[in-house]
C-alpha positions as CSV (number, residue, x, y, z in Angstrom):
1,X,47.1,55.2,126.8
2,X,45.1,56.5,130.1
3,X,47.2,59.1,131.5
4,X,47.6,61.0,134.7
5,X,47.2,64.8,133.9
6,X,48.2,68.1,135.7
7,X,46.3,71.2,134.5
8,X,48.9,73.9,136.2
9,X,46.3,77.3,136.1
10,X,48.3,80.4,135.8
11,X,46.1,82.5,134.3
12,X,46.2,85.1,137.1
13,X,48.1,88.6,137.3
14,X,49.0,88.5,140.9
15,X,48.3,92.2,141.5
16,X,48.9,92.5,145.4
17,X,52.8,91.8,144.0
18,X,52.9,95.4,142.9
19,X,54.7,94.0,139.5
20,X,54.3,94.8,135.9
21,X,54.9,91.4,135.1
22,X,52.4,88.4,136.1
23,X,53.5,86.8,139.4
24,X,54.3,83.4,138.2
25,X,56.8,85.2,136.4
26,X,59.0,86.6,139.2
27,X,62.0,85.0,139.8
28,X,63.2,82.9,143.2
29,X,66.8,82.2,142.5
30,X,66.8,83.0,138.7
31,X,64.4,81.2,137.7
32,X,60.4,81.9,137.1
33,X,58.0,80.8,139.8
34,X,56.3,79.1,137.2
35,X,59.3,77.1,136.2
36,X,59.5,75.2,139.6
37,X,55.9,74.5,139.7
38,X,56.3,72.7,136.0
39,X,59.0,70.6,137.0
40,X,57.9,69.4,140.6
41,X,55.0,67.7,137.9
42,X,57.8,66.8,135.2
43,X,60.1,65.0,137.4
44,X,57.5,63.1,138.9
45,X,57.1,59.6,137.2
46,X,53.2,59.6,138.5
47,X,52.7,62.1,135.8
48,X,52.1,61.5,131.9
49,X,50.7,65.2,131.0
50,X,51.1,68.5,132.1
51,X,49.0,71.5,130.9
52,X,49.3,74.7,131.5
53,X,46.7,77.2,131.2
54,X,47.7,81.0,130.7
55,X,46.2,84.4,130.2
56,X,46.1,85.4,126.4
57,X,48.3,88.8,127.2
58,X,50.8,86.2,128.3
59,X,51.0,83.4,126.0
60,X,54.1,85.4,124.2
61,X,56.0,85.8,127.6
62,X,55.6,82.2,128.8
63,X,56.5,80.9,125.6
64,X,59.6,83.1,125.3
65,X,60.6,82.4,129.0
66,X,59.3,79.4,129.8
67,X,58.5,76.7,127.0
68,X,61.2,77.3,124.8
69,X,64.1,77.4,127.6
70,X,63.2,74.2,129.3
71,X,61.7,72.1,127.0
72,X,59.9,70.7,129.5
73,X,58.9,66.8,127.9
74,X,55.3,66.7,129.4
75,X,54.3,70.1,128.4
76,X,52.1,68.7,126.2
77,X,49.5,72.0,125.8
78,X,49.4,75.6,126.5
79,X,46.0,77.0,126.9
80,X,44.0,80.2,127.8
81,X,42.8,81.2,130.5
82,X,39.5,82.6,131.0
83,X,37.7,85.5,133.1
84,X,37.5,83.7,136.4
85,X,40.0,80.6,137.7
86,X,37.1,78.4,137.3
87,X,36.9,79.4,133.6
88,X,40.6,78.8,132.9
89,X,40.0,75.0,134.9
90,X,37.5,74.6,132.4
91,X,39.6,75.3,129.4
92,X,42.4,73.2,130.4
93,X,39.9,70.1,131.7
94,X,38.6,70.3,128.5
95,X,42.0,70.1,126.8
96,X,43.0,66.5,128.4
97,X,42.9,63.6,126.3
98,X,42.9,59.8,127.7
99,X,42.9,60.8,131.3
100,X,42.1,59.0,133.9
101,X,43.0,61.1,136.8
102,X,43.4,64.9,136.2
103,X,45.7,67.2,139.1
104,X,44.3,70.7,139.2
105,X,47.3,72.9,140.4
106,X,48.5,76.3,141.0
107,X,50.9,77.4,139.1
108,X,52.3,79.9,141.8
109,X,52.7,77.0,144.2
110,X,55.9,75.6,143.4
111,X,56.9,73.5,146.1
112,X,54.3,70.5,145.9
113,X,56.3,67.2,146.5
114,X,56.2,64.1,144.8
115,X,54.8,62.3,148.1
116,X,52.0,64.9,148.0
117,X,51.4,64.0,144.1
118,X,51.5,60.7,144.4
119,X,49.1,60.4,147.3
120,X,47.0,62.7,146.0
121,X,46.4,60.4,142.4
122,X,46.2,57.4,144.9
123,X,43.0,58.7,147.0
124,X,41.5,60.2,143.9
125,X,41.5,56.6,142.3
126,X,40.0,55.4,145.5
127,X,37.8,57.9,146.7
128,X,36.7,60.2,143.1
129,X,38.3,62.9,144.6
130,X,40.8,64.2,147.0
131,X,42.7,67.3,148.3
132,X,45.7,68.2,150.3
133,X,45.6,70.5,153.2
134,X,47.2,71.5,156.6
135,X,45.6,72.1,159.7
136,X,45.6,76.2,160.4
137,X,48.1,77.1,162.9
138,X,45.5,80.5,164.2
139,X,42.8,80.6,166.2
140,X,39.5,80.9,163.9
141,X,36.9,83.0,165.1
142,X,33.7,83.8,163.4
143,X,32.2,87.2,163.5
144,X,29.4,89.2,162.7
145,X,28.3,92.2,160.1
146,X,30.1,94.6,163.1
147,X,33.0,93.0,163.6
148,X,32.1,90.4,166.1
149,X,33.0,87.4,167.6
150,X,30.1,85.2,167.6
151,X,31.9,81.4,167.6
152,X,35.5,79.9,167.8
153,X,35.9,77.2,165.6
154,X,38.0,73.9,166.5
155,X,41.1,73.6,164.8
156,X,41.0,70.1,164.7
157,X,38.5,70.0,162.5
158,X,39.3,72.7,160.0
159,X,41.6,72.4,156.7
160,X,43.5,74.9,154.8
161,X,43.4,73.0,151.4
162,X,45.9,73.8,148.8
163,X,46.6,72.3,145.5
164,X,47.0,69.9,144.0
165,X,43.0,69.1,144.1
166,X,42.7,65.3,142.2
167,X,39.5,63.7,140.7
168,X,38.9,61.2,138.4
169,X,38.3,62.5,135.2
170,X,34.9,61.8,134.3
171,X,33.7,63.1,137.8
172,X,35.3,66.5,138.0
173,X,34.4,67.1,134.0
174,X,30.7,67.0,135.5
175,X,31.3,68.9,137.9
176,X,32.6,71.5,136.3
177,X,29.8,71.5,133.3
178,X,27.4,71.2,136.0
179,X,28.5,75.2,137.4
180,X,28.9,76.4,134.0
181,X,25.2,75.2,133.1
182,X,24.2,76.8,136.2
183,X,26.0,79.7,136.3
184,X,27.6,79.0,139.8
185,X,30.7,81.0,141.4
186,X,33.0,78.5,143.3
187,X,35.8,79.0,145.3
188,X,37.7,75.7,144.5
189,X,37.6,72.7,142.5
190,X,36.5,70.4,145.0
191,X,33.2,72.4,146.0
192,X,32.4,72.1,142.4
193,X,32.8,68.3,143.3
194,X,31.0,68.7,146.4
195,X,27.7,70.9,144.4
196,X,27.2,67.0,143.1
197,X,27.0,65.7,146.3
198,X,30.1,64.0,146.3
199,X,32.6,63.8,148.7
200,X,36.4,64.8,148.8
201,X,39.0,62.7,150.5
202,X,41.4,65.6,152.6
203,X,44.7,64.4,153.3
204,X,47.6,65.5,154.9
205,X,49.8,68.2,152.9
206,X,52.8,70.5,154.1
207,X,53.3,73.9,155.3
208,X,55.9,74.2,152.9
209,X,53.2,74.0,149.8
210,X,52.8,77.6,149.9
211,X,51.3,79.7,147.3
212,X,53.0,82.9,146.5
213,X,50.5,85.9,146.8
214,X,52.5,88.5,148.4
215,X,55.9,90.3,148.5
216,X,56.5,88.5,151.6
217,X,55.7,84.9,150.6
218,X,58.2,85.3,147.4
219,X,61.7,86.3,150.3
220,X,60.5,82.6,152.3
221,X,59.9,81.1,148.7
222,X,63.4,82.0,147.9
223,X,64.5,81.0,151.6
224,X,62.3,77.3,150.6
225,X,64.4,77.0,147.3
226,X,67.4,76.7,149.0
């Protein structure tokens, strides 16, 4: 069967949380970050496979905390993480089986919506690759080595692009053996896309889709949850 997978990448320890435990961990409304971000993918009929990719220190935990709670149906491998994100994408790319269209997501963004899913497997399919993102609501300026201002760029022609990133299968897989190859640092999936010369559909995501980096992202991520 060709399938529709999520890799969820929470390898990452979140360290600007100040916590002893990884970030995906912490809990909005008694429940683990990580929880919410798993089940926006399992209630979503779009979605055949999910994947999650961890850090080694905290296969234990998630398994304790996570897996064996609630038995999520989709969870169909764990995985670890490696030394950079693009090293954990890697591992779990490489863990997919059948896949047609593969959602690379992060796992401390748990509010995706379905509508943002769904379109987001719909453009891939059309266009090899697409990603959601919101217009920034600042002013951005460039500056200088001293500080600066040198430009301000338009808004209406910037994206802040969040997750889920979608590709066709075959396409990102190049892409991402492609950087390895070459030794190449990237920022997101879709400049690993874009090294190849391909193009990446942006479309239209939500302010809500926050990803939780910060003390104060995780009091209006338990605001969001209610």
């Amino acid at each position: 069967m060709i399938k529709n997978s999520v890799v969820i990448v929470a390898g990452g320890k979140g360290t600007r949380m100040g916590e002893e435990i990884s970030k995906q961990f912490l809990e909005i409304d008694q429940n683990p970050i990580l929880y919410y971000t798993i089940k926006a993918f399992e209630d979503c009929n779009e979605i055949d496979e999910i994947i999650v990719v961890i850090g080694e220190n905290d296969i234990n935990y998630f398994n304790n905390n996570i897996k064996d709670i609630y038995k999520f149906k989709k969870l169909n491998k764990v995985v670890y993480g490696g030394k950079e994100r693009q090293n954990s994408v890697y591992n779990g790319l490489k863990a997919c089986e059948n896949c047609e269209i593969v959602l690379i997501h992060d796992g401390a963004r748990p509010f995706v919506s379905r509508n943002i899913i769904k379109k987001g497997i719909e453009f891939a399919k059309k266009y090899g690759a697409s990603a959601c993102g919101v217009m920034p609501k600042d002013t951005i300026k460039v500056k200088d080595k001293n500080g600066l201002s040198i430009n301000t760029l338009k808004r209406s022609e910037l994206v802040a692009v969040q997750t889920p990133q979608c590709f066709k299968y075959e396409l990102i897989m190049k892409a991402h053996d492609y950087i390895q190859d070459n030794d190449i640092q990237v920022t997101d999936d879709t400049m690993a896309v874009e090294l190849l010369g391909k193009t990446v559909y942006l479309y239209e995501g939500d302010y809500t889709n926050i990803k939780i980096t910060t003390p104060e992202d995780l009091i209006l991520a338990n605001y969001l949850v209610k």
